[in-house]
Each structure stands twice: as structure tokens, then as C-alpha cells.
Residue, then its C-alpha position, 0 to 999 in steps of 0.5 A: x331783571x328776572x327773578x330766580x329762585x334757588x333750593x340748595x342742599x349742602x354737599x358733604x364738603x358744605x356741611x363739614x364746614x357748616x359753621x362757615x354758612x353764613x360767611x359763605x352766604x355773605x361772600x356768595x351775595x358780594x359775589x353775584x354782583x361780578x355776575x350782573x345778581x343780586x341775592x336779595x333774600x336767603x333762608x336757611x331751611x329744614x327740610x329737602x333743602x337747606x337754604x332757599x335764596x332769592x336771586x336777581x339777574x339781568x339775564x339767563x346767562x348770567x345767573x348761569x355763569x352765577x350758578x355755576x361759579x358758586x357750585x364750583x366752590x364744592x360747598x352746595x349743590x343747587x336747583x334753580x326755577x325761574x319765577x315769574x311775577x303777578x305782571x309777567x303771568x300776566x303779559x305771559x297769559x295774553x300771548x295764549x289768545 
């Protein structure tokens, strides 16, 4: 599976309704199981972001349709990276030659 993770900021819909956050975080977790992701960590944060999520997907296109799915709900606005691990660097570093 490939590893993501997601930097989120509250929009003013989200944090209106703040004392919902961790509610919606368990709802979005059972949620990206529809998606083929797995949210395995999230974090609330100070800072430019207000959660940081850790999330597992089968594939690009389903973390996309996740991600998106999610920003639709109107309560965050997100940015996604997709890391990489010490093994896949390392397969990734041997293509270089």
C-alpha cells in the first residue's frame, strides 16, 4: 500500500463546529475503508495546520477519490505528500544507475 500524508487546516465551516473534531475524525477513519485507506495515525496540531493524518492507500486514485470525498464535506481543506519508506527510497535510489 502506499503511505500518504495529509496536513489539514480547518475551514471556517470546520472550525465553527470544532467541538465535532474528534467525531468527524472517527467518521472520516470508518470512511476511507469505502475508499481502499486506512487512517492509521492522526494528530491535532498547533501550527500552520491543525491535524496531520497518517493514511494508507491501495493506490493513487483511491486516496484521491478519499481525499476528496472528505474535502467535500466542507470541514478541512487538505495537503497531501506521498512518502515513501527507508525500502522504497531505496528501490527508488537503484533506478538512478
Amino acid at each position: 500500500m502506499a503511505k500518504y500524508i495529509a496536513l489539514a487546516s480547518f475551514t471556517e465551516q470546520g472550525i465553527r463546529n470544532v467541538k465535532d473534531t474528534v467525531k468527524r475524525a472517527d467518521a472520516v477513519r470508518e470512511a476511507a475503508r469505502k475508499f481502499g485507506c486506512e487512517m492509521s495515525q492522526i494528530y491535532w496540531t498547533l501550527g500552520n495546520y491543525d491535524l496531520v493524518t497518517i493514511i494508507d492507500a491501495q493506490d493513487e486514485s483511491a486516496a484521491t477519490a478519499f481525499a476528496m470525498a472528505i474535502g467535500s464535506a466542507g470541514n478541512i481543506r487538505t495537503q497531501t505528500l506521498r512518502a515513501f519508506s527507508r525500502e522504497e527510497m531505496t528501490a527508488i535510489l537503484g533506478k538512478l544507475g
